[in-house]
VOFI-567902 format. One record per residue (C-alpha): x, y, z. Coordinates in pm, whole numbers, padded with zeros to 5 digits, always signed. Each point is the difference from the previous one (the first is absolute). Layout:
// VOFI-567902
XYZ/...
***
This chain:
// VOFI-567902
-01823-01170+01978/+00026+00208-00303/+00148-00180-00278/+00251+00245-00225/+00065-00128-00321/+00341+00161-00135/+00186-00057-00365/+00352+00020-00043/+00065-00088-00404/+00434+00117+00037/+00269-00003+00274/-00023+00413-00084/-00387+00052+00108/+00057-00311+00329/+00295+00267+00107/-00209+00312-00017/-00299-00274+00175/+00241-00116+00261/-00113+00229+00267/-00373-00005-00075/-00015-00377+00012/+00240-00030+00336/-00269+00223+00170/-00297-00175-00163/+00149-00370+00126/+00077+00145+00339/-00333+00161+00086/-00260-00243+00136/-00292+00128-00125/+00127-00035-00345/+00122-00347-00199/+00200+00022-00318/-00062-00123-00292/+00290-00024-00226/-00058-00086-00378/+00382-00004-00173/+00028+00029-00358/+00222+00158-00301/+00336-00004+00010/-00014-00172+00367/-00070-00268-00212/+00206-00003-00261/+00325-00186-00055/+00118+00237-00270/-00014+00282+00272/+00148-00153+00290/-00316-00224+00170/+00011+00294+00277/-00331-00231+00179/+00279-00110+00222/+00117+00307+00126/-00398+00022+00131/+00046-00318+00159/+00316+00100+00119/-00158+00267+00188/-00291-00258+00160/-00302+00162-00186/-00256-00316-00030/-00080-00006-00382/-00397-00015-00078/-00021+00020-00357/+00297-00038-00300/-00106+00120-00353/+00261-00088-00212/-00097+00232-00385/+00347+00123-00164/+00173-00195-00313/+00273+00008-00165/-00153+00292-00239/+00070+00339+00107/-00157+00085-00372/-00312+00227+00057/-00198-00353-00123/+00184-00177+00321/-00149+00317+00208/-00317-00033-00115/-00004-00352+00078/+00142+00034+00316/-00298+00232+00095/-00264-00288-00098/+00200-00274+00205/+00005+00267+00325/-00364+00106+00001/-00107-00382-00032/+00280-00116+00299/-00164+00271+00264/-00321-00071-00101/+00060-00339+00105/+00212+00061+00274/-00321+00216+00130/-00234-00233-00091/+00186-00261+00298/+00076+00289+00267/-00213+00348-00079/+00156+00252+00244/-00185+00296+00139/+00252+00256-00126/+00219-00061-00291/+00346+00252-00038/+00182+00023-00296/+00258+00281-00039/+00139+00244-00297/-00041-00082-00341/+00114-00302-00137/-00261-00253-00277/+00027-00308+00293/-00158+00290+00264/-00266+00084-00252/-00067-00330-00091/-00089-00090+00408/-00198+00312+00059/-00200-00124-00325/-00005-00326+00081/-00141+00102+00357/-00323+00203-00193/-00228-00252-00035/+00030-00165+00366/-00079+00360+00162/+00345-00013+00160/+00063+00400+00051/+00337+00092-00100/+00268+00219+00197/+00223+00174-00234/+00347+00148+00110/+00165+00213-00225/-00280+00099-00156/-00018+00398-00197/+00384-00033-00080/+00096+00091-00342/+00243-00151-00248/-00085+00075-00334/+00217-00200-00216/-00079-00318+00110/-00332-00220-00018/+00037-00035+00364/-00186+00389+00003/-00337-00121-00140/+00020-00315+00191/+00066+00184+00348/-00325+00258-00132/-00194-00309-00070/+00081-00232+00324/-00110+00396+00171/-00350-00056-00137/-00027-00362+00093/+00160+00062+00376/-00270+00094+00294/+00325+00168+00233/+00238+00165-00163/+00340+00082+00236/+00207+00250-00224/+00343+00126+00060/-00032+00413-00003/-00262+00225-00064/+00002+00035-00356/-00023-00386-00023/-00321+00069+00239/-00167+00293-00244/+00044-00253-00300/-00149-00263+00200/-00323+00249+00053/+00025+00133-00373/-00055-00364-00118/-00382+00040+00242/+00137-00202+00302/-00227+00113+00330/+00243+00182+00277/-00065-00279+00258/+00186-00259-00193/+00327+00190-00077/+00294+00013+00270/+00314+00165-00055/+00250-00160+00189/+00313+00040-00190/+00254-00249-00151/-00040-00322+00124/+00352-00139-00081/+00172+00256+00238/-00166-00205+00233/+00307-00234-00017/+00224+00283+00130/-00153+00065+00369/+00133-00314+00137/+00281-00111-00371/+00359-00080+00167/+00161+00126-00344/+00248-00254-00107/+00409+00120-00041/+00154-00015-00296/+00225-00331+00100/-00342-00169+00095/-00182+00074-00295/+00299-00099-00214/+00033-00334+00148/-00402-00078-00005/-00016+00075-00366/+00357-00103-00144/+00084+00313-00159/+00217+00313+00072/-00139+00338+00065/+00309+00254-00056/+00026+00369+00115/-00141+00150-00196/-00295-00178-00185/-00302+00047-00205/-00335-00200+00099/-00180-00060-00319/-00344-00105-00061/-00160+00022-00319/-00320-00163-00092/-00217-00035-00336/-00195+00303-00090/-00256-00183-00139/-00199+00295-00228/+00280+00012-00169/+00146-00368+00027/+00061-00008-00372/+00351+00226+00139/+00121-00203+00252/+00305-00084-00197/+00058+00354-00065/-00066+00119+00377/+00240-00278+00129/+00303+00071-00206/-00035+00391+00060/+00009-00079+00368/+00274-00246-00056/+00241+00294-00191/-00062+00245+00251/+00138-00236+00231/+00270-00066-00219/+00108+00373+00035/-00056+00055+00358/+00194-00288+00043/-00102-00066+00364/-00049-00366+00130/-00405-00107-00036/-00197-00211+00192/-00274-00086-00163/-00332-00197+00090/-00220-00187-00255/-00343+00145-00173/-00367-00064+00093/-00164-00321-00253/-00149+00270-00212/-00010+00013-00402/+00355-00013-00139/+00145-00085+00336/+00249-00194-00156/+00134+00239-00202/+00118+00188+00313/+00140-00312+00229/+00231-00153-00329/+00115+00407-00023/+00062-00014+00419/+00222-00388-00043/+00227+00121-00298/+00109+00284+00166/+00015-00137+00357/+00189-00274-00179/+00275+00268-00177/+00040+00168+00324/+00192-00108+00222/-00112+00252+00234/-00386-00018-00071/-00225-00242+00179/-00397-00113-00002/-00264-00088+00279/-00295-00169-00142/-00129+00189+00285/+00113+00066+00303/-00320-00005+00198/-00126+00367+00189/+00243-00022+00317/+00326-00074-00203/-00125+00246-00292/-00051+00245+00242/+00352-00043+00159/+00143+00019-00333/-00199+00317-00094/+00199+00114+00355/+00309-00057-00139/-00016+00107-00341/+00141+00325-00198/-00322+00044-00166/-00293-00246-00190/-00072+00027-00370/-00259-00170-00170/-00374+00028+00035/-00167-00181+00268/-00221+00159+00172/+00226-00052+00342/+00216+00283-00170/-00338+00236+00044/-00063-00142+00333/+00189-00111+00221/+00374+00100-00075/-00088+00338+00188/-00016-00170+00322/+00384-00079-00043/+00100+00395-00166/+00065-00225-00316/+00055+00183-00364/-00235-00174-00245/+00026+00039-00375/-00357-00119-00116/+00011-00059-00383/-00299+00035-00245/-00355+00001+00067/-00039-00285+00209/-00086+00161+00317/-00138+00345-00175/-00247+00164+00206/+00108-00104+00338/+00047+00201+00318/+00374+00062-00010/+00248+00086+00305/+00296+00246-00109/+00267-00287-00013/-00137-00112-00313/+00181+00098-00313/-00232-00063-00302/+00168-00038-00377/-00096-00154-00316/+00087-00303-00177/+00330+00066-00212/+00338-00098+00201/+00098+00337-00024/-00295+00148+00199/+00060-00277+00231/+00350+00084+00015/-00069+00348+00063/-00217-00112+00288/+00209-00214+00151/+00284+00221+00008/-00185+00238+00204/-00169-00290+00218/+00366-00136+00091/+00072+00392+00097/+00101+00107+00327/-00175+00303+00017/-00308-00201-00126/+00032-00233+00230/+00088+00224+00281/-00325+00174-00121/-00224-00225+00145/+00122+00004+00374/-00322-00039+00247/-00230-00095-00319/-00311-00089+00106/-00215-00248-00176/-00367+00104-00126/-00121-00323+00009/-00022-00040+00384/+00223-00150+00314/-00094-00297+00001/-00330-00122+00158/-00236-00121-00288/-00034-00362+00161/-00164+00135+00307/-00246+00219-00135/-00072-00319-00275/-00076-00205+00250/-00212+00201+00230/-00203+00052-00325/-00032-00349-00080/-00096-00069+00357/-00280+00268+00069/-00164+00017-00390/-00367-00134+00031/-00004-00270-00207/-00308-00026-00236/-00212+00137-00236/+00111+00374+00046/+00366-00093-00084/-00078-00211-00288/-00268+00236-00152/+00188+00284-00126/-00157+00319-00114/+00165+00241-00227/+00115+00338+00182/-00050+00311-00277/+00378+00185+00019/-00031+00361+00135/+00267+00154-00173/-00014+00313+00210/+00100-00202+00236/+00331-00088-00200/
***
């Protein structure tokens, strides 16, 4: 059997996973290999490990890095701690393939990690763009130390080949999260009140904001803007918690003192990918700036008000609404996302970034590659730009 090493570092990247790793542990030429670390980890966020467990995934590998510090020191550190834990979670159990997904330092730090034992990398997500956040040069960067690269839309797939990435190693299969949605019972609004102890009224606001961290040093600003706005619209907000990036903190205190003067407003650490997608289903419209705004939300004709330059230079579908940082182009932006005729607007929206069959094409890759010297080799492809 082919052993597939996979990371999941947040309950966020395990729900976009989810599908991948089901097909992975059910196909019997394949055996998982799951290494949990992050936030899965972490009691400040929630110890989400046992939602893994929950599920009956056997466990190979736990690399416990974050700390209380969410200071870029405390990053930096974090970094250190993650490249030494896979490197010696390899060291016991080298797989054949390693996948790591998106963009995050704890994916980075595997795919680094897995360099020196000539474990080739599959990459998922790879070519995106999101230009306001480190995540960008760490996605570019875990591009040129991946041997398969399985993007989500064709300009994801030209970037891949700009960066000199051969053809053969580059799929484009689409969004692997949507995945979820082919065989997702989407949870009612009773059920998904009752699981998570809150109250979703009619209307509501889904809110997810998370740190922009090239410009950290305004999180404080950024929060309360978004905060006002709110304020104004004065529409009930569910709202879930940010990633453990720089200044993190800054963001969750701002998310508790207004959940806690709001009698109306309530917070999900997170809700996990089948309830967040239920909740995206019954939503008014999503503000913030995850990149499940960019997406996903189009697969459920959802307005999106994408804030800042978090998610600048990424593919977007027509139902996003993008506005700058001030409450009163958020405002602005929410009035119209909250619009009938907006919302009516996006009847039969289809979303660019695929219908939901990543996890198959993954895993006939990972199957049929030759392993060996040709994938681990890599030779630099010169960029045609006639060709762009």
């Amino acid at each position: 059997m082919r052993s597939i090493a996979v990371v999941t570092t947040s309950r966020a990247d395990y729900g976009h996973l989810l599908p991948l790793l089901r097909a992975i542990d059910n196909d019997p030429d394949l055996s998982l290999q799951l290494i949990v670390s992050g936030t899965h980890l972490s009691d400040t966020h929630g110890k989400t490990v046992a939602e893994i467990e929950r599920d009956g995934f056997a466990i190979a590998a736990r690399v416990p890095i974050l700390s209380e510090s969410d200071s870029p020191a405390g990053i930096t550190a974090a970094m250190g701690r993650a490249v030494d834990g896979f490197g010696e979670a390899f060291a016991q159990h080298p797989p054949d393939i390693l996948v790591a997904i998106g963009d995050r330092f704890e994916m980075h730090a595997a795919a680094l990690a897995a360099l020196p034992f000539k474990i080739p990398v599959a990459h998922i997500s790879g070519g995106d763009v999101t230009e306001g956040a480190i995540d960008d040069a760490l996605r570019h960067s875990l591009t040129k130390l991946s041997h398969l690269h399985f993007v989500s839309c064709e300009d994801s797939a030209r970037r891949v080949a700009q960066m000199g990435e051969e053809s053969w190693r580059i799929v484009t299969c689409g969004g692997l999260s949507l995945g979820n949605l082919a065989d997702l019972r989407l949870a009612s609004r009773q059920e998904v009140e009752s699981e998570f102890h809150l109250r979703l009224p009619d209307p509501f606001l889904l809110v997810t904001y998370h740190p922009v961290t090239l410009e950290y040093e305004q999180a404080e600003w950024q929060i309360q803007q978004l905060m006002q706005a709110l304020e104004e619209i004065d529409m009930p907000a569910v709202f879930t918690m940010p990633n453990a990036d720089t200044a993190n903190r800054v963001i969750a205190n701002a998310i508790r003192h207004h959940v806690a003067s709001h009698q109306d407003a309530s917070c999900v650490d997170n809700f996990g990918m089948p309830a967040y997608f239920s909740v995206m289903a019954l939503a008014t419209a999503m503000v913030g700036n995850s990149s499940s705004g960019i997406s996903e939300a189009a697969s459920f004709e959802l307005p999106v008000v994408n804030i800042g330059t978090r998610q600048d230079g990424r593919l977007r579908p027509r139902n996003v609404i993008d506005c700058g940082y001030s409450s009163q182009e958020i405002l602005t932006a929410l009035r119209r996302a909250v619009s009938a005729e907006f919302r009516n607007s996006l009847a039969d929206l289809t979303n660019p970034y695929g219908c939901g069959n990543a996890s198959v094409q993954i895993v006939h890759r990972l199957k049929s590659v030759p392993l060996g010297d040709k994938l681990i080799r890599k030779r630099f492809a010169s960029w045609n730009p006639g060709s762009e």
